[in-house]
C-alpha positions in Angstrom: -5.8 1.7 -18.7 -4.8 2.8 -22.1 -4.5 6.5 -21.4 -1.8 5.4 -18.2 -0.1 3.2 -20.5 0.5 5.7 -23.0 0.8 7.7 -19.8 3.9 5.5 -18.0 5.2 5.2 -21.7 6.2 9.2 -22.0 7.0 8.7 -18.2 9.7 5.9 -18.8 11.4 8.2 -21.9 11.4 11.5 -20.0 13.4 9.2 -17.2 15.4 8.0 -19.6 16.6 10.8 -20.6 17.3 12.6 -17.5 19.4 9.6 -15.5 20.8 7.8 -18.8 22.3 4.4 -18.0 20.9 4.4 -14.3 17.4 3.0 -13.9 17.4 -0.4 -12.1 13.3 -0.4 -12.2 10.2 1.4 -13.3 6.8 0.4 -12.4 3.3 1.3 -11.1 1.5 1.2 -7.8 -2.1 2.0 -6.5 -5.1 2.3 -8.0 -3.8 2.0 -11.4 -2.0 -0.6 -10.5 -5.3 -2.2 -9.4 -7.5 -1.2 -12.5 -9.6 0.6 -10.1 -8.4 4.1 -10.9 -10.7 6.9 -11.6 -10.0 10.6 -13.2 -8.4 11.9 -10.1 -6.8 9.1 -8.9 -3.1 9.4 -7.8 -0.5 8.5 -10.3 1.8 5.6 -8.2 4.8 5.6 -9.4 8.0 4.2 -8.6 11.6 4.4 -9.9 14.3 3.2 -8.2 18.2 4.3 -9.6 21.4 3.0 -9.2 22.0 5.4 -6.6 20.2 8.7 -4.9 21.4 12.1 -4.0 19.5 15.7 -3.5 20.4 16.7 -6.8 18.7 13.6 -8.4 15.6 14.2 -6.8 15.4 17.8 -7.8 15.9 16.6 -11.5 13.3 13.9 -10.7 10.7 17.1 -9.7 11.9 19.1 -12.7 11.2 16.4 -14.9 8.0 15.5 -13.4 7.0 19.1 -14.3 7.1 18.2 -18.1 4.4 15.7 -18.2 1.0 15.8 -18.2 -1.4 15.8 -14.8 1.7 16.4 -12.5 -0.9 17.3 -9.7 -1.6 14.0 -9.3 1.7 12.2 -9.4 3.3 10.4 -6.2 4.6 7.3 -5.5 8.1 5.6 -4.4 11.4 7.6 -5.6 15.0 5.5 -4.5 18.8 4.5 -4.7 19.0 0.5 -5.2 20.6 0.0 -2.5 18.7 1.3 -0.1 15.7 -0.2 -1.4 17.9 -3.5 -1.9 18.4 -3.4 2.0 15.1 -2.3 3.1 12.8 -3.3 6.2 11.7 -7.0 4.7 7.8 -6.5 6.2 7.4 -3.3 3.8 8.8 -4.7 0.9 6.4 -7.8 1.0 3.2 -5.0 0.2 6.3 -2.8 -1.7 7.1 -5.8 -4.2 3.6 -7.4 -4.6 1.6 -4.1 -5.2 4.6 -3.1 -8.2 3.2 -3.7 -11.7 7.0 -3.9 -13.6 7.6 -1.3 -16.7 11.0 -0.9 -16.4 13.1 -4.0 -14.9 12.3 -6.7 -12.3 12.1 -6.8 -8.4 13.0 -10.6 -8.2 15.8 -10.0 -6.4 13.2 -8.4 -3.2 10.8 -10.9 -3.7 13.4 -13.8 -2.6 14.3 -11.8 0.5 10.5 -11.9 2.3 10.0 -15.0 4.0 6.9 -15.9 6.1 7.9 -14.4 9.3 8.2 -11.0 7.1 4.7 -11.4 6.2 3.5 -11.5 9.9 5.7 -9.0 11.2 4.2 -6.7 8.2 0.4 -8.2 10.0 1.8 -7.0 13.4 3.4 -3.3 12.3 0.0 -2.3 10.3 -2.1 -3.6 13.2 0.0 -2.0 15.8 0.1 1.8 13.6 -3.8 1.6 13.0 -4.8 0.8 16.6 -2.3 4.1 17.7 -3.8 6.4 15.0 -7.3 5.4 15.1 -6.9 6.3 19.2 -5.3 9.8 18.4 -8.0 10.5 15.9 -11.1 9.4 18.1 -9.8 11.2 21.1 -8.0 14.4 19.0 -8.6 15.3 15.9 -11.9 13.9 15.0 -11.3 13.4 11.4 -13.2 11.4 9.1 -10.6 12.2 6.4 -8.1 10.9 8.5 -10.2 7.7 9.6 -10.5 7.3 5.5 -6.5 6.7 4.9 -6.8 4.4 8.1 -9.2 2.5 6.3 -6.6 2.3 3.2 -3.7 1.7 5.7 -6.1 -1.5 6.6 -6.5 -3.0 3.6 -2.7 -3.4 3.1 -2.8 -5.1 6.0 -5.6 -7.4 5.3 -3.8 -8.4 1.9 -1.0 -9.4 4.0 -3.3 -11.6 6.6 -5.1 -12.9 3.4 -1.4 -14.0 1.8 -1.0 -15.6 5.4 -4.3 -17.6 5.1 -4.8 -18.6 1.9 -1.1 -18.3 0.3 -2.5 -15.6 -2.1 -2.2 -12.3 -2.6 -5.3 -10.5 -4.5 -4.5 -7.2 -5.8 -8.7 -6.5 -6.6 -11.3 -5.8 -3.8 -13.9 -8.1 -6.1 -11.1 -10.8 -5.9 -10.0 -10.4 -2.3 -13.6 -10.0 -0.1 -14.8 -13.6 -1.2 -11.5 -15.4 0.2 -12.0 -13.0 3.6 -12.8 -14.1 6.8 -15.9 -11.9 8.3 -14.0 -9.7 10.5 -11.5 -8.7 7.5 -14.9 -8.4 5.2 -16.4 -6.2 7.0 -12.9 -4.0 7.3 -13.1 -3.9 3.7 -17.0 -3.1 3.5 -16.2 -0.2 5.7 -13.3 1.0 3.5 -16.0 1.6 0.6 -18.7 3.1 3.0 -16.2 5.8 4.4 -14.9 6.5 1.0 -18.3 6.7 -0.3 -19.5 8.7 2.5 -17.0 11.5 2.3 -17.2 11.8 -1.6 -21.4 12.3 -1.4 -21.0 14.1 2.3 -19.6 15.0 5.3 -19.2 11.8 8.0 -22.2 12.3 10.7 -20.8 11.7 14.3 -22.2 8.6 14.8 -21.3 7.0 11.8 -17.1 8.3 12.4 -17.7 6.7 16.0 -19.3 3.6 14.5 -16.3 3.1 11.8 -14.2 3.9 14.2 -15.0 1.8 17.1 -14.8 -1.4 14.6 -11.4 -0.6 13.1 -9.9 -0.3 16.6 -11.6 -3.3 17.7 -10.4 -5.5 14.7 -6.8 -3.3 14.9 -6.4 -4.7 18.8 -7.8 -8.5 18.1 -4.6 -8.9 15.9 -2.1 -7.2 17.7 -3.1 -9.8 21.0 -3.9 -12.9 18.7 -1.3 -15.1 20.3 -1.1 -16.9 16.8 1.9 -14.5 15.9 3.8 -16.3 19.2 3.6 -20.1 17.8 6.8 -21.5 16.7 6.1 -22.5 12.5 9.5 -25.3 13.3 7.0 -27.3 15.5 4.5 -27.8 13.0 2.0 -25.1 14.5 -0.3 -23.4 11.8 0.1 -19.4 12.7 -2.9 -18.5 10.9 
């Protein structure tokens, strides 16, 4: 974590410098965020201006192109207002995953309300369960079953913030508080990972992975607890 702070450090005075007097926020996302990064972990960035055009984002790449491991840079580029106004069930994950550098994201965090939360539940459940079907009938592609995995674990800190009221940023943190069906989403996450970085995936283990991902992707979006009305005292999770 030292070499990213010294890292986000040169990153926050090379920004500086190109949009003087604009930045509304600087922070980091990801892995680093998480202080489970390794050497070729993405760089998460974000940094959101006081507004956004084309030519701002090709001095964004040009600058980027200054600093050290640029290969591995990504992460959230935007105009405040557009991020201001925002789908509220993306900016729930978008605000709580943000480690601030540069400013605050208050101002988001008082617009997600509960209902945000579960619609963000009902969105990543709905996208898995669609992907996961095109990959096991199409493409076949444990890489592609990997970042559906990711996608899932976003969603599970969303049904965990629903549960418990929390949201844990650290695998080691989150799978104790998990129910066994978001466990074992989580426990697959690591196997396919792991898999994939010692190997290719065997057919029966993609079909395995996969099979249980869809499963747990369709169990949420039919749970009628996203239907129950919170005004008449009914628990939705």
């Amino acid at each position: 974590m030292t070499e990213i702070r010294s890292w986000m450090k040169s990153y926050a005075e090379k920004a500086e410098e190109t949009f003087a007097g604009r930045i509304r926020f600087i922070g980091l996302q990801g892995s680093y965020g998480r202080e489970e990064a390794s050497e070729n972990s993405d760089i998460d960035v974000v940094l959101i201006l006081d507004r956004l055009d084309a030519e701002d984002l090709k001095k964004y790449s040009d600058m980027l192109d200054t600093l050290p491991q640029r290969e591995l840079v990504c992460g959230v580029v935007s105009g405040w207002g557009e991020i201001e106004n925002w789908e509220a069930s993306d900016l729930f994950q978008f605000c709580h995953d943000t480690i601030p550098v540069v400013g605050s994201l208050d101002r988001l965090m008082e617009k997600i309300h509960r209902e945000d939360v579960q619609r963000a539940v009902k969105i990543g459940a709905c996208n898995i369960y669609h992907m996961c079907v095109h990959n096991m009938v199409h493409e076949k592609d444990a890489a592609i079953l990997r970042e559906l995995y990711k996608s899932a674990r976003f969603t599970v800190q969303a049904v965990l913030y629903l549960q418990k009221g929390r949201y844990e940023k650290q695998r080691s943190r989150m799978i104790p508080l998990l129910r066994p069906q978001e466990r074992k989403i989580m426990e697959n996450e690591a196997k396919i990972r792991q898999i994939l970085d010692e190997r290719s995936c065997p057919d029966e283990e993609f079909a395995g992975l996969s099979d249980e991902l869809l499963a747990w992707a369709s169990e949420w979006i039919q749970s009628r607890r996203f239907s129950m009305c919170p005004e008449k005292g009914e628990e939705l999770l």
